[in-house]
C-alpha positions in Angstrom: 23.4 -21.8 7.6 24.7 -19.0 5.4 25.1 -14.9 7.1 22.6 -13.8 4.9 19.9 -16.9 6.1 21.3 -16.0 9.2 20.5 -12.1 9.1 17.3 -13.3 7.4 16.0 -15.6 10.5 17.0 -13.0 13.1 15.0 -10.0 11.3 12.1 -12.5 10.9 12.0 -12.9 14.5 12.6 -9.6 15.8 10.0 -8.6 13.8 7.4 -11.4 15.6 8.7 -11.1 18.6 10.1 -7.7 19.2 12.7 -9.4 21.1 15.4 -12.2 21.3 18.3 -13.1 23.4 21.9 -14.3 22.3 21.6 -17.3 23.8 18.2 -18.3 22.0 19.6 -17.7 18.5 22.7 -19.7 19.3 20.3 -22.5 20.3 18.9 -21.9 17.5 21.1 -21.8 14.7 23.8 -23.7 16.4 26.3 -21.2 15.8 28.7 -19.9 18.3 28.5 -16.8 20.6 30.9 -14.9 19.0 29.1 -15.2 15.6 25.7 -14.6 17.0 27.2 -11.5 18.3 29.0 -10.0 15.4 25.5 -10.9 13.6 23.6 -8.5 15.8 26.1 -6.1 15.5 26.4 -5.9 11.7 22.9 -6.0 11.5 22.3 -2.9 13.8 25.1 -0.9 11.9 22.8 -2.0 8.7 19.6 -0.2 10.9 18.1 -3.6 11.2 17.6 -3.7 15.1 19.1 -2.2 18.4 21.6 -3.6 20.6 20.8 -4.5 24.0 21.9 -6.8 26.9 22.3 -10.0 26.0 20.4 -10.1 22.7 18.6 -7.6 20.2 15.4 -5.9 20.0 13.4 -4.3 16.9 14.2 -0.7 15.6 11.4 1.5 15.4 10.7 5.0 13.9 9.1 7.9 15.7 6.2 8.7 13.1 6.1 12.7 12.1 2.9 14.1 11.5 1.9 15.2 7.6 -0.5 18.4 6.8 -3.9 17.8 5.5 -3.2 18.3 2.7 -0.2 15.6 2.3 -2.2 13.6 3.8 -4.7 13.3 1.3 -2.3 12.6 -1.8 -0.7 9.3 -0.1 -2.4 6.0 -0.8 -5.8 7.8 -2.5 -6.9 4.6 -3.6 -6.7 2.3 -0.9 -8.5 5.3 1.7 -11.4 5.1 -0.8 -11.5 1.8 -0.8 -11.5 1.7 3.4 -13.8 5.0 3.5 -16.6 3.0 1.6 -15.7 -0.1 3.9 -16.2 1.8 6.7 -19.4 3.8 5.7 -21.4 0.7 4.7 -21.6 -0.8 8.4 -23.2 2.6 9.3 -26.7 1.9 9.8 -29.7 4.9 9.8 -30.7 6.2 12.8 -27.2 6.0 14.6 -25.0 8.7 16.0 -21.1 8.4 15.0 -18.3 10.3 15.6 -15.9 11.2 12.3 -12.7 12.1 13.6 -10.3 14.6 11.9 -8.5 12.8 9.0 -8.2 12.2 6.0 -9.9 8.6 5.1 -12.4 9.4 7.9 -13.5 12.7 5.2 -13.7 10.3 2.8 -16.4 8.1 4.5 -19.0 11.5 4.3 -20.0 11.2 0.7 -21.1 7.4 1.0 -23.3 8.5 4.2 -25.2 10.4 2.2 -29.1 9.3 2.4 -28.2 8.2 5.1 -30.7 9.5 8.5 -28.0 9.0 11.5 -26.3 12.2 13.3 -22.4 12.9 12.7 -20.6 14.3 16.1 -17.1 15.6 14.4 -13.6 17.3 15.4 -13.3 18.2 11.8 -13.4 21.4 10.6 -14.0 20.4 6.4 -15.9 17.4 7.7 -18.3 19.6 9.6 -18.4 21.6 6.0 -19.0 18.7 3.5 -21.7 16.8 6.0 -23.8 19.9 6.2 -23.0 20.6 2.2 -24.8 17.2 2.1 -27.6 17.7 4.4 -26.5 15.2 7.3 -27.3 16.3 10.8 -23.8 17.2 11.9 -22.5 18.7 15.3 -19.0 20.3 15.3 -17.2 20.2 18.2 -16.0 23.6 20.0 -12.4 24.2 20.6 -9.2 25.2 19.1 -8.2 24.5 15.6 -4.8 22.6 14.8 -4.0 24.4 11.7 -2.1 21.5 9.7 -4.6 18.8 10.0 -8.0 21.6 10.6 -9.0 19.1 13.7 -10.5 21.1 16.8 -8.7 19.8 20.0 -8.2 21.2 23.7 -10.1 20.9 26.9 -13.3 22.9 25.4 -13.8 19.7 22.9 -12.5 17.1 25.1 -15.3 18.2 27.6 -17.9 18.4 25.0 -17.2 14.9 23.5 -17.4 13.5 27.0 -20.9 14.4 27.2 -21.8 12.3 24.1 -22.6 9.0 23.9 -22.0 7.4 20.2 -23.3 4.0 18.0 -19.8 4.3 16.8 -16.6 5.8 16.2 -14.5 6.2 13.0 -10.9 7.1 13.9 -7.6 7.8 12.2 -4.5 7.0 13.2 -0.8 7.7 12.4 0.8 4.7 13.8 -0.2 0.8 15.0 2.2 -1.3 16.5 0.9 -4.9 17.6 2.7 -4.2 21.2 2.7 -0.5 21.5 -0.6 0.0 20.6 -2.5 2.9 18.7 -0.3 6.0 18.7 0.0 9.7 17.1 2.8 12.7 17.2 0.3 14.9 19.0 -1.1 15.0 22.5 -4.5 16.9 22.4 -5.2 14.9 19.2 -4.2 11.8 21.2 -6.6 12.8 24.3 -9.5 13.5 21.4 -9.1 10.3 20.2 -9.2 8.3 23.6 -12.1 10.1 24.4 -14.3 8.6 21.7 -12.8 5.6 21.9 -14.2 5.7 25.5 -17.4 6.9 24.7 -18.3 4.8 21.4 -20.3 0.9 21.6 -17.7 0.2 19.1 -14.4 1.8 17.4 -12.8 1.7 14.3 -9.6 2.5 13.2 -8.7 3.2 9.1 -5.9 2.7 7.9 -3.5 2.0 4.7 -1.2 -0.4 5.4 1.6 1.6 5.4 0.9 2.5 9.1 1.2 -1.2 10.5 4.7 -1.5 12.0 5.2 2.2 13.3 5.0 4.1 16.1 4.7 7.6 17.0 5.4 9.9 19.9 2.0 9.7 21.7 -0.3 6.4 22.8 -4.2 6.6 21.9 -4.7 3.3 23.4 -4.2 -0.5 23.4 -4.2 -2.4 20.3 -7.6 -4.5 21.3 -9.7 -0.9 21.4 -10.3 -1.2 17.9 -11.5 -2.7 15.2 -9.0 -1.8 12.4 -9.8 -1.5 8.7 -7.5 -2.0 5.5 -6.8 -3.2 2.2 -4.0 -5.6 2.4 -3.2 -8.8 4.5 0.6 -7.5 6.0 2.7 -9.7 8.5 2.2 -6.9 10.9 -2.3 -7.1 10.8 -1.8 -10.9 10.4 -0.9 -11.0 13.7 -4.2 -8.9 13.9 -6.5 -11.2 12.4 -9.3 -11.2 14.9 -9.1 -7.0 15.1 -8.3 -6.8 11.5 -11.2 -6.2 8.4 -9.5 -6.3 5.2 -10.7 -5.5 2.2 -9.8 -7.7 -0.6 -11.4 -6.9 -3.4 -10.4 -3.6 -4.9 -12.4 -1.3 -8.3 
């Protein structure tokens, strides 16, 4: 096998498996020790993976947290695809929870008509429900100012006293080990609150957030039901969590 097929196989299943041992690649590929080895060690100088004892493991980023109003410029199509996704399995007379976000403000105008009761950490959500007439409560609390979400022990207190049909979340980062994580703890504790206090979850994302991981976990991967637009290798692995929306306007 050539390096390259060799560098190839070993990103494949790092990728799969998160991690593998010298001695299984040199099973393998039927390659020495020594070129395993010098393998791995190229391929971490090249960022691919991390070194450990007696093999390699995947190399993951620690996700920073955008503004709002970043936020809302990245992947505009595909969040309007998901937001309608997501807002057509709302049914009337339910109470969801919309949590701060960006694709989750995108779900309000297709609830219009709608006769269900928003619960929301939003501060715009909260403005664009009422602009449209749906029965909104706004959470009490502190307001982040980059992403205008209301977090903190006031809010996390209030939510706990809710009960919802279900709950719409966004996230920063999904990893198929690690989970549901975000860069910020009181937005972190909001989330696993509603996830705790919903019949059913949802998490919307663009694919770009498959494969990442930030500083804080939400909560385990099977929490959620997760909706997208495109079939990855990261939400293949997925599949029975996973909605994905093929067909695109």
């Amino acid at each position: 096998m050539l390096t390259e097929e060799r560098y190839a196989y070993i990103i494949r299943q790092i990728n799969q498996r998160n991690t593998i041992t010298v001695q299984e690649l040199v099973d393998t590929l039927h390659h020495s020790e020594s070129t395993i080895r010098r393998d791995l060690s190229q391929l971490e100088a090249n960022g691919e993976l991390v070194r450990i004892h007696g093999g390699a493991k995947r190399k993951v980023a620690i996700s920073t947290e955008d503004t709002m109003e970043e936020k809302t410029v990245k992947n505009a199509q595909d969040k309007q695809l998901i937001a309608k996704a997501a807002a057509d399995i709302v049914q009337d007379h339910e109470v969801i929870y919309l949590d701060a976000g960006t694709t989750t403000f995108e779900m309000i105008p297709y609830l219009k008509d709608k006769e269900i009761t928003v619960v929301t950490n939003g501060v715009p959500h909260a403005s664009l429900l009422t602009d449209l007439k749906i029965e909104t409560i706004l959470l009490g609390g502190k307001i982040k100012q980059n992403t205008k979400a209301i977090i903190g022990t006031l809010a996390q207190e209030q939510m706990g006293n809710y009960r919802f049909s279900r709950a719409f979340l966004g996230m920063n980062s999904i990893d198929k080990e690690i989970g549901y994580t975000t860069p910020d703890l009181e937005e972190a504790i909001m989330k696993k609150v509603a996830i705790a206090q919903t019949t059913e979850a949802y998490v919307l994302t663009d694919p770009s957030k498959f494969g990442t991981i930030s500083f804080v976990k939400v909560s385990d991967i099977e929490d959620c039901t997760i909706i997208t637009t495109q079939l990855t290798e990261e939400n293949r692995a997925l599949a029975n969590l996973t909605r994905v929306i093929e067909e695109r306007t």
